[in-house]
DRENLO-272364 format. One line per field, with one value per residue (C-alpha): x, y, z; residue number from 1; residue in three letters. Coordinates in nm, 2 decimals, m for minus. Each point is the difference from the previous one (the first is absolute). Layout:
<nodes>
u c(X ...)
v c(Y ...)
w c(Z ...)
num c(NUM ...)
residuo c(ALA ...)
</nodes>
This chain:
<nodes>
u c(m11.12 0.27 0.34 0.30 0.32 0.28 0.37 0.26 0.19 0.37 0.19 0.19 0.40 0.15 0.02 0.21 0.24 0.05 0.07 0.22 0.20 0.04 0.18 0.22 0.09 0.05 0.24 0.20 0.06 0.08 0.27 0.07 0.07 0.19 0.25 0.06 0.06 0.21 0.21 0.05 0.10 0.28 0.14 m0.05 0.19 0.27 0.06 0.04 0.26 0.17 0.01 0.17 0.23 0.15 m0.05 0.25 0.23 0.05 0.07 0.24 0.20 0.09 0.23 0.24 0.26 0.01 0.35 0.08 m0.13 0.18 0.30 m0.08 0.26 m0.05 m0.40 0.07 0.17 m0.27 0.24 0.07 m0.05 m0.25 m0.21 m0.04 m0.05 m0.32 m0.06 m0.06 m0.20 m0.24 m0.06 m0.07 m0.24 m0.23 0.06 m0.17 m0.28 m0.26 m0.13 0.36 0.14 0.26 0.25 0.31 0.18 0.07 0.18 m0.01 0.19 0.09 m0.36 m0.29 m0.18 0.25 0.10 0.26 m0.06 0.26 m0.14 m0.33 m0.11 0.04 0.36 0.04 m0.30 0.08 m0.04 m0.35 m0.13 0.03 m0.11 m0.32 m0.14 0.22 0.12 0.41 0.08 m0.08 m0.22 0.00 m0.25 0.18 0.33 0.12 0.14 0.37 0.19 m0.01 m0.26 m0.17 m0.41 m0.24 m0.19 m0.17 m0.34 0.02 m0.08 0.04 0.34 0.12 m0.15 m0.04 0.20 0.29 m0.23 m0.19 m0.19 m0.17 m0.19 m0.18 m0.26 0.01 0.34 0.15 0.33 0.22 m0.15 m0.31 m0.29 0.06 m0.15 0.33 0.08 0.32 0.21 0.33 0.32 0.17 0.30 0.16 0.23 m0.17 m0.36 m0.03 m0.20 0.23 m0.19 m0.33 m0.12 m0.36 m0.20 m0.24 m0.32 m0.09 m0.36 m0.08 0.06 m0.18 m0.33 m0.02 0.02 m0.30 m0.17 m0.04 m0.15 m0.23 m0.10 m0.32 m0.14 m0.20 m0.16 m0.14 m0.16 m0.13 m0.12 m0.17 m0.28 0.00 0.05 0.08 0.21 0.18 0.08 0.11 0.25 0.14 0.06 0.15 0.22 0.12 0.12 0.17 0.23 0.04 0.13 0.26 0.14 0.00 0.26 0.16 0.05 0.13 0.27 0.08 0.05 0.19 0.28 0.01 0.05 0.30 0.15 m0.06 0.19 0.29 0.05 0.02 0.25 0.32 m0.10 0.08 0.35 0.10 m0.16 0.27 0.31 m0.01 m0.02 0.31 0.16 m0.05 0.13 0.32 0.16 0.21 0.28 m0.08 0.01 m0.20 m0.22 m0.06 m0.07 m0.21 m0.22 m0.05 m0.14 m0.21 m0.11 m0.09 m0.13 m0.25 m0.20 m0.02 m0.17 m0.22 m0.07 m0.06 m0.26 m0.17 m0.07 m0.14 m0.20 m0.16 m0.07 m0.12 m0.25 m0.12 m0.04 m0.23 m0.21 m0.03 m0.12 m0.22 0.16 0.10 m0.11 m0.20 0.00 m0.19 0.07 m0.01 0.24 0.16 0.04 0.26 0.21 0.06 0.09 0.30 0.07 0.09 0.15 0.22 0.10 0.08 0.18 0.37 m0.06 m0.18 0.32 0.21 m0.13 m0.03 m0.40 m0.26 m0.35 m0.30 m0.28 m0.30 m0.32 m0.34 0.04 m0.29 0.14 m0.11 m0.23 0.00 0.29 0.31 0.23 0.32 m0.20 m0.08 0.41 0.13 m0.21 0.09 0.37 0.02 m0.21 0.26 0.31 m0.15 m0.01 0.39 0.12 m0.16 0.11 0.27 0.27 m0.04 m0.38 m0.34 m0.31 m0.36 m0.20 m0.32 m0.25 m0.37 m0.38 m0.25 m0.30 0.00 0.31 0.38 0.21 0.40 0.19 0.36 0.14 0.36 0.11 0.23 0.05 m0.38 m0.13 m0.11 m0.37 0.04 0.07 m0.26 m0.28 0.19 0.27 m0.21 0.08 0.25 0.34 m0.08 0.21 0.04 0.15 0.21 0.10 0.34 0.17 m0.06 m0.01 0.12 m0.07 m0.39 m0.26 m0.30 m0.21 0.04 m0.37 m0.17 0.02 m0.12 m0.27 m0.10 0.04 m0.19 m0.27 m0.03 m0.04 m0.31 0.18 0.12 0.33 0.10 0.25 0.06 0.36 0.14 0.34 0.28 m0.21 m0.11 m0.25 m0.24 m0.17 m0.31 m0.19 m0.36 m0.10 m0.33 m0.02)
v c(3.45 0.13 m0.10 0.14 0.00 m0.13 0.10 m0.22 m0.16 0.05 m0.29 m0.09 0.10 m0.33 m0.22 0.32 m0.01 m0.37 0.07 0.21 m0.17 m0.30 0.24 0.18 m0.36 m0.11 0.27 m0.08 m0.41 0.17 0.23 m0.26 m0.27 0.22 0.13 m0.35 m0.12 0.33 m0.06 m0.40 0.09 0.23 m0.23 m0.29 0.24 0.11 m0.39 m0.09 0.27 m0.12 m0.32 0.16 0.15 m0.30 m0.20 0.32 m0.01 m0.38 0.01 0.27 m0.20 m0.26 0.32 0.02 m0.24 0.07 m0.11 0.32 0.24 m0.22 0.16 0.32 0.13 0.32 0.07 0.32 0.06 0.10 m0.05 m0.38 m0.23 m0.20 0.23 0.25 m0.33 m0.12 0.37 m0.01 m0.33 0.14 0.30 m0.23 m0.24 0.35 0.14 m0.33 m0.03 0.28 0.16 m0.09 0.30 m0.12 m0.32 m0.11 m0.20 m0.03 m0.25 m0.01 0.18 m0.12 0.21 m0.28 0.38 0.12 m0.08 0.17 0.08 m0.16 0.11 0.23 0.05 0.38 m0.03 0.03 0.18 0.33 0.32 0.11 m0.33 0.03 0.39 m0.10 0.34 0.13 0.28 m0.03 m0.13 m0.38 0.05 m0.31 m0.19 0.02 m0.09 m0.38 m0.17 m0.04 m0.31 m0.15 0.30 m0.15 m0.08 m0.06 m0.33 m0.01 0.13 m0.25 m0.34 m0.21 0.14 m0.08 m0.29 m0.19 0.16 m0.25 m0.29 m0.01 0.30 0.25 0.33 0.26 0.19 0.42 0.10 0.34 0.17 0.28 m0.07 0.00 m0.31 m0.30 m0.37 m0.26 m0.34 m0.17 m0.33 m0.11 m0.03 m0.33 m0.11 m0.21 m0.17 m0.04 0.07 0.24 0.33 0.28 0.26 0.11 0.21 0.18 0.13 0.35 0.13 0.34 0.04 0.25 m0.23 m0.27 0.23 0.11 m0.35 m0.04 0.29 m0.13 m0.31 0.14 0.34 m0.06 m0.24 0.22 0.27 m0.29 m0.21 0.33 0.09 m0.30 m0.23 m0.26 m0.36 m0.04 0.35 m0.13 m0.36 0.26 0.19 m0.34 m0.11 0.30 0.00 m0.32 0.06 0.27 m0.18 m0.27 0.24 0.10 m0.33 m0.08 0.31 m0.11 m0.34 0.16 0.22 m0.32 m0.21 0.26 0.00 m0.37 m0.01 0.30 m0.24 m0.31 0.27 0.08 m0.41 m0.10 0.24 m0.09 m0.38 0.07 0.12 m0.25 m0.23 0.12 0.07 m0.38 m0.12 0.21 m0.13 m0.36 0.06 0.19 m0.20 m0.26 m0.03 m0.27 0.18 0.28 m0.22 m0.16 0.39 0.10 m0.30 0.06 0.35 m0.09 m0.26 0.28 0.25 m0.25 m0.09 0.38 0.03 m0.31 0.18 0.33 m0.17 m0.19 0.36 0.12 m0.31 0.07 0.32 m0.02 m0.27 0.17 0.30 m0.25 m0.15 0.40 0.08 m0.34 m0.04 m0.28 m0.27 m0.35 m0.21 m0.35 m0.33 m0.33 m0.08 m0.20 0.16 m0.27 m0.02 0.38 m0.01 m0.29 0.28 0.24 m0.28 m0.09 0.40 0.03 m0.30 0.17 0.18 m0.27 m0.19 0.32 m0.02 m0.29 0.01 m0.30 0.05 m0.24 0.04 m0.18 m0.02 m0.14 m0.02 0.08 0.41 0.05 0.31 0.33 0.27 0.21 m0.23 0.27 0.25 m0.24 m0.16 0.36 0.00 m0.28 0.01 0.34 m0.19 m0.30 0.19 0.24 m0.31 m0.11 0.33 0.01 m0.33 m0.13 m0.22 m0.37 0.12 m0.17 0.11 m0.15 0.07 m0.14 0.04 m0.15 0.01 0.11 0.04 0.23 0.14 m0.09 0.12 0.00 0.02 0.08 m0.05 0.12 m0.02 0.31 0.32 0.09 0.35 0.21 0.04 0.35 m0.04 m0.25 0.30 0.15 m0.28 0.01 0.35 0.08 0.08 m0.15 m0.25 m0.17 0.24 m0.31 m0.07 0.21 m0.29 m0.27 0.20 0.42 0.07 m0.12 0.27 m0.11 m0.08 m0.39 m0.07 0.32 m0.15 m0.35 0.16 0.18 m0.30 m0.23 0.27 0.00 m0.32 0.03 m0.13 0.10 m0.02 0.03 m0.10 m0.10 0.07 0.01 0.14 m0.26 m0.29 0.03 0.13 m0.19 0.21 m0.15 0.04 m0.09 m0.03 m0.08 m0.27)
w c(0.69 0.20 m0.23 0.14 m0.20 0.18 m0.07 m0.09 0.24 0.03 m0.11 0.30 m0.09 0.19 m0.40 m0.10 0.33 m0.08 m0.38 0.14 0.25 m0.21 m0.26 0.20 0.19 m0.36 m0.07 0.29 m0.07 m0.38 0.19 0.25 m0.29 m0.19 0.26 0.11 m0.38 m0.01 0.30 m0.07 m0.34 0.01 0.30 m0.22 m0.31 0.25 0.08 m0.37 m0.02 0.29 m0.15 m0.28 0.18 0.13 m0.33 m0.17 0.26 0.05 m0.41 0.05 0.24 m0.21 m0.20 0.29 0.19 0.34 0.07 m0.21 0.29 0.24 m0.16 m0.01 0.29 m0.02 m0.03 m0.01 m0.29 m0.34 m0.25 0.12 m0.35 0.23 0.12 m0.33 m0.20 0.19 0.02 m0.35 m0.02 0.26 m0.24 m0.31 0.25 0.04 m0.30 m0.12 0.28 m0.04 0.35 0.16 0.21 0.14 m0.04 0.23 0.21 0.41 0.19 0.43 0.26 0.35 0.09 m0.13 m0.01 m0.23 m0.40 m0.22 m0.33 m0.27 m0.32 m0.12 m0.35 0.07 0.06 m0.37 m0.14 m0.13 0.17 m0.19 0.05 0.42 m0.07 0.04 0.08 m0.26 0.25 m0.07 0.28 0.22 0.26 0.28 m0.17 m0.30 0.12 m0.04 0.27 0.01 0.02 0.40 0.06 0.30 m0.02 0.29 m0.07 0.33 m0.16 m0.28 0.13 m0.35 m0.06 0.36 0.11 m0.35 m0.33 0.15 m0.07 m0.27 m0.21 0.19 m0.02 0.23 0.04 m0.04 0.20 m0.02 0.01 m0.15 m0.35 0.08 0.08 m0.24 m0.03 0.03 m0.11 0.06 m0.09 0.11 m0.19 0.09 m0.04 m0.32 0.28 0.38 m0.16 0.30 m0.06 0.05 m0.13 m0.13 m0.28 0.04 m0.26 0.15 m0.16 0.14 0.13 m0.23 m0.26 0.16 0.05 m0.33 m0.15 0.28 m0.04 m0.42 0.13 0.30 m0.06 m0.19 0.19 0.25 m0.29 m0.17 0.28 0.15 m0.42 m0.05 0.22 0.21 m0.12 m0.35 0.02 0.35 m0.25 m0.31 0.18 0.20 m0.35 m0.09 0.32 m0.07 m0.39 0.12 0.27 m0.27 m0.21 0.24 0.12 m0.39 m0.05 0.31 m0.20 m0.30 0.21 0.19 m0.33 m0.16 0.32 m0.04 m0.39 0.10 0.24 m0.26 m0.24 0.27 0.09 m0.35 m0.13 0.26 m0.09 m0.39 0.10 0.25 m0.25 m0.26 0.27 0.06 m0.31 m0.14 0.38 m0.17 m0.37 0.19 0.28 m0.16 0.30 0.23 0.30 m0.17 m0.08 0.31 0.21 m0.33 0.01 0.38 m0.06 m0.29 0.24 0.24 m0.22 m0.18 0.37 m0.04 m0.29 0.06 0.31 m0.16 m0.28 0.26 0.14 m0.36 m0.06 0.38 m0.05 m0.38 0.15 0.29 m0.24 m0.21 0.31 0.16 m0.36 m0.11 m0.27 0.04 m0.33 0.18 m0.24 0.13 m0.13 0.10 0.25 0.30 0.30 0.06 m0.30 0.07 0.40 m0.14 m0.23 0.25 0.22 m0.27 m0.06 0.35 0.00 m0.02 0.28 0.20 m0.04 0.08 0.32 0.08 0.01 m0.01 m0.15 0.04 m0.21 0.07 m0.26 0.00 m0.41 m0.23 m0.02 m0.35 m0.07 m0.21 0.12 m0.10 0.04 m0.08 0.26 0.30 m0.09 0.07 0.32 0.12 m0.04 0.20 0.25 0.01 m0.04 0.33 0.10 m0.03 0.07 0.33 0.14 0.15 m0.20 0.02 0.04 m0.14 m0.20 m0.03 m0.31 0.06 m0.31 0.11 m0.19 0.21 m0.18 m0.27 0.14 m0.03 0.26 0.00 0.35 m0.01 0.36 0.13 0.36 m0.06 0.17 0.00 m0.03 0.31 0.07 m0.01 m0.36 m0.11 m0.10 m0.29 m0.09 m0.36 m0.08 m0.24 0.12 0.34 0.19 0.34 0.22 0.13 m0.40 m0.08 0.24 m0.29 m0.33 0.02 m0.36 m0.04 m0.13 0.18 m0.36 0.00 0.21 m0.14 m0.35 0.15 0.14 m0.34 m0.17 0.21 0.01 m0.39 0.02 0.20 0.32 0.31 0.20 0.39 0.20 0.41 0.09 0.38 0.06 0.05 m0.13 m0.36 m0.25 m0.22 m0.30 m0.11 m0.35 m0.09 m0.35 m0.16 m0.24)
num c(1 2 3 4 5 6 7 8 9 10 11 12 13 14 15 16 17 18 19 20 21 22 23 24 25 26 27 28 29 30 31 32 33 34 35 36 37 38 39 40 41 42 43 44 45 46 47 48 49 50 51 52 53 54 55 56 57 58 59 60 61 62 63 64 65 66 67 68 69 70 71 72 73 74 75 76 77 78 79 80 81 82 83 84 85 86 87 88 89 90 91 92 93 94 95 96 97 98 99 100 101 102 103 104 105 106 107 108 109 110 111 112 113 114 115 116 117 118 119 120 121 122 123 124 125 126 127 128 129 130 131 132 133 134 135 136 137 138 139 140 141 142 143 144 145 146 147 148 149 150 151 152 153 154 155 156 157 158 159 160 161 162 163 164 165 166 167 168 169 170 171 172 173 174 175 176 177 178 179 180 181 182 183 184 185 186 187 188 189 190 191 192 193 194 195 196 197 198 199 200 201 202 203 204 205 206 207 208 209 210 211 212 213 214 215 216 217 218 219 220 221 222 223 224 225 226 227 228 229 230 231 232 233 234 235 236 237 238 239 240 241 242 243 244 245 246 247 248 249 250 251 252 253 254 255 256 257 258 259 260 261 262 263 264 265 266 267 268 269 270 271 272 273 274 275 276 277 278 279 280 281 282 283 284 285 286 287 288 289 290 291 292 293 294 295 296 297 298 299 300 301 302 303 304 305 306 307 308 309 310 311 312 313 314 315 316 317 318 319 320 321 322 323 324 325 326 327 328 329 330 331 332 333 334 335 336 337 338 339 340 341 342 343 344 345 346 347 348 349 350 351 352 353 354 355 356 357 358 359 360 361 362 363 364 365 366 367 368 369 370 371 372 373 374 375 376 377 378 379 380 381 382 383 384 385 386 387 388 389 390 391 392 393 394 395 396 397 398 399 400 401 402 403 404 405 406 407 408 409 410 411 412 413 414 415 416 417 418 419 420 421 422 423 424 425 426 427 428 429 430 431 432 433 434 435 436 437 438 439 440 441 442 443 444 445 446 447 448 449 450 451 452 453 454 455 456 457 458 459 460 461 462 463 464 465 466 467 468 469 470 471 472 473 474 475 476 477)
residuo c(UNK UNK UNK UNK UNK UNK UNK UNK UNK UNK UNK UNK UNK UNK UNK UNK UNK UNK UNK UNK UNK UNK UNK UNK UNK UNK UNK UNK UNK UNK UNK UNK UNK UNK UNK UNK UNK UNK UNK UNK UNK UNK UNK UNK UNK UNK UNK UNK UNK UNK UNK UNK UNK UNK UNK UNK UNK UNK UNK UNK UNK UNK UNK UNK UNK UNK UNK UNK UNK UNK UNK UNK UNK UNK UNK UNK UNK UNK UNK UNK UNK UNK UNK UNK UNK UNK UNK UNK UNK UNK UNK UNK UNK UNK UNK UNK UNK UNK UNK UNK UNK UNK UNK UNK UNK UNK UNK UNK UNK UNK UNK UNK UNK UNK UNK UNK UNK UNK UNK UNK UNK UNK UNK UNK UNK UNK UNK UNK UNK UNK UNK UNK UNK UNK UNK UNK UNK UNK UNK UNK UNK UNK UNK UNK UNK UNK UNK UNK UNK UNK UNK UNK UNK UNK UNK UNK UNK UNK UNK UNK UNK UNK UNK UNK UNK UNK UNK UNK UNK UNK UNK UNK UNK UNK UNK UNK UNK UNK UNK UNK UNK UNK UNK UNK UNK UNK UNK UNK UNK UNK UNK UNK UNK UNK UNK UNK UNK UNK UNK UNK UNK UNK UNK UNK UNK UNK UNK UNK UNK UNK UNK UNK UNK UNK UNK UNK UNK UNK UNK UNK UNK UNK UNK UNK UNK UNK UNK UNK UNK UNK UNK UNK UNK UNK UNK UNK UNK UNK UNK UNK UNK UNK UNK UNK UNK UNK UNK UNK UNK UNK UNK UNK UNK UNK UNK UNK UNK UNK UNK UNK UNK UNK UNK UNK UNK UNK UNK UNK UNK UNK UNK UNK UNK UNK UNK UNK UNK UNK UNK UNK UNK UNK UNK UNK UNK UNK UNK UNK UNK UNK UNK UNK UNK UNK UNK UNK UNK UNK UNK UNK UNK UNK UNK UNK UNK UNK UNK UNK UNK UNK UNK UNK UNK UNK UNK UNK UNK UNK UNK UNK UNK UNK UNK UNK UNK UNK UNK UNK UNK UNK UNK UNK UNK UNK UNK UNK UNK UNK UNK UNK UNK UNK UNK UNK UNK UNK UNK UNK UNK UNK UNK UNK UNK UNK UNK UNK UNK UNK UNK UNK UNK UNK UNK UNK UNK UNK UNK UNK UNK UNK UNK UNK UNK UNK UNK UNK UNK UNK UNK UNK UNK UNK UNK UNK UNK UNK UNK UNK UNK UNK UNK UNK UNK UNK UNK UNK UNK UNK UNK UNK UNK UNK UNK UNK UNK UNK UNK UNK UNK UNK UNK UNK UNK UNK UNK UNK UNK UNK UNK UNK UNK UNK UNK UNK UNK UNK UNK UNK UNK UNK UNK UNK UNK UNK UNK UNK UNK UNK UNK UNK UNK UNK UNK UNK UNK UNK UNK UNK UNK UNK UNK UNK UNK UNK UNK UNK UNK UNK UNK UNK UNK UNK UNK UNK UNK UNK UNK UNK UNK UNK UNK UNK UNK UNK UNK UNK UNK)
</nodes>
């Protein structure tokens, strides 16, 4: 018998080329993935801070009045009381805000390309503190700007075309101090309500990349350390605790300005609080009497005006922070809308205003009723501030389902489309809105909006310019 011993056949090497590719093409979506969630997130990080940029400045502006730059003659002068007094509020705002380079205030030239400075936090920081470099003397990015010093705006297009408006910020722009991230809000004034100046707020990019780089720079070694699947989920997870760690600090830093501001509001109110009621106990002449009682007249819209501003802010601060408490209860939706009806009633009658309010009845369910009343008196009183006098509101309030929903109608002044996609942010206002009321903050729909959605609800609102708004509100039942 012939046997013959064959050798083994060579296994053919094409299952290892696959195994192979399908690795290495594996790797690649892993680094592909990655680089994307890398490159979304730090533009989604350098939006947040942009956002607090504006949200820092726009607080800041309520400090200032800016019919007191309107009387600054000479601009030029750095030991005018105007200019070294904001000065030195712009060097407590950033010695208050962490990650805050720079702090001051501009108002226009003839040249739209052009601002002047007015004040800078540096103007009064001490030598050693601009030293930076700690070389003995100020080199050009370490010098302040002087009073009227001229600054080229034509590369910044939120400070030109928009910091007149409403709050602002840009993107990474550079100059003499080096590359910064911007936001911006403008002063108005107590008498016209006109903007006549700005102040900005500047984080410099180094800044802004290490905050990013404490968030991001992980994220590649461990997708590359560990596999594919569950170690792409793990470090996803991982990437997202991390950036909601930093918009949490950016929370903190942003309450902490608005309880400083809370603090700077509530002092001035103690004293005028006190002038007017020594003013009262002292003027006993007739005449006296008559020019006192005028100016204690005046000076208490103030301070209803100035604690309207702390109760805005302090609430916003509570919807921004959920802290708000929802207690639900047994309630009618209607009883409370003739609550706030009856509230506004004093100023309905002021000028000379008609409401109509229309129900299908049977509005009884489980809400807030203080929460959803403070909602829907900013709603109505937007709603009287924005129309005309001798002007009419609808209130509608409907079932539908297992929904309520509560229309309040105004044939007012309107708000500009342009407008419509962030009316709901805090410290936003119709651009069109400094004609009917110069000193409003912008806060009154943002905490109607966190209310309602606390609530489990939603709210929108159709507005066309010229012929009204109406602000609708769904609730569940």
């Amino acid at each position: 018998m012939n046997n013959k011993i064959h050798a083994p056949a060579l296994r053919t090497p094409w299952f290892s080329i696959v195994v192979c590719a399908l690795f290495i093409a594996a790797l690649l979506s892993v680094v592909v993935i990655d680089a994307n969630l890398f490159a979304s997130g730090r533009a989604m990080m350098q939006a947040e801070l942009q956002e607090r940029l504006r949200d820092v400045a726009a607080t800041a502006a309520i400090e200032f009045d800016g019919k007191d730059f309107l009387s600054v003659n000479d601009i030029k002068d750095p030991t005018s009381p105007v200019i070294v007094s904001a000065s030195r509020k712009l060097e407590a705002l950033r010695a208050n805000i962490p990650n805050i380079r720079y702090a001051y205030i501009m108002r226009k030239t003839k040249d739209p390309n052009v601002f002047a400075f007015i004040a800078d936090a540096d103007m009064v920081a001490p030598f050693k503190e601009l030293d930076r470099n700690q070389n003995g003397i100020l080199d050009k990015d370490e010098q302040p700007p002087t009073p009227g010093e001229l600054y080229d705006v034509s590369k910044s297009p939120g400070l030109r075309n928009e910091a007149f408006i409403h709050p602002a910020a840009d993107g990474v722009t550079s100059d003499q101090w080096g590359a910064e991230i911007s936001g911006y809000a403008p002063i108005r004034s107590s008498d016209t309500g006109k903007a006549t100046a700005i102040v900005g707020v500047d984080m410099g990019v180094q800044d802004y990349s290490s905050l990013s780089d404490r968030v991001f720079s992980t994220s590649l070694f461990f997708l590359f350390l560990l596999g594919i699947g569950s170690a792409a989920v793990s470090v996803f997870l991982l990437f997202v605790e991390r950036r909601m760690a930093m918009i949490r600090q950016l929370e903190r830093e942003r309450s902490g300005l608005l309880l400083l501001t809370s603090h700077q509001l509530g002092q001035p109110l103690t004293i005028f609080q006190t002038s007017i009621e020594s003013l009262q106990d002292e003027a006993d002449s007739p005449k006296l009497r008559d020019a006192v009682f005028e100016h204690i007249a005046n000076s208490q819209a103030g301070i209803y005006r100035m604690r309207r501003i702390l109760s805005l802010v302090k609430e916003a601060a509570s919807v921004e922070d959920r802290t708000l408490p929802y207690r639900a209860e047994e309630a009618n939706l209607d009883e409370v809308i003739r609550e706030v009806l009856r509230e506004c009633d004093v100023r309905l009658r002021e000028r000379k205003m008609r409401v109509e309010f229309k129900t299908s009845g049977g509005m009884v369910f489980r809400f807030d009723r203080s929460l959803l009343k403070s909602a829907l008196l900013n709603v109505v009183d937007n709603a009287i501030l924005y129309s005309k006098e001798g002007g009419e509101i609808l209130i509608r309030s409907v079932r539908d389902g297992n929904l309520v929903r509560v229309e309040v109608q105004d044939f007012g002044s309107g708000i500009p489309s342009f407008d419509h996609e962030r009316i709901f942010q805090k410290f936003t206002r119709g651009s069109n809105a400094n004609s009917f009321d110069p000193d409003g903050v912008g806060l009154g729909l943002f905490i109607a909006r966190g209310i309602v959605k606390l609530a489990g609800g939603k709210i929108w609102l159709e507005s066309q310019e010229g012929k009204g708004t109406t602000v609708t509100i769904n609730l569940p039942t």
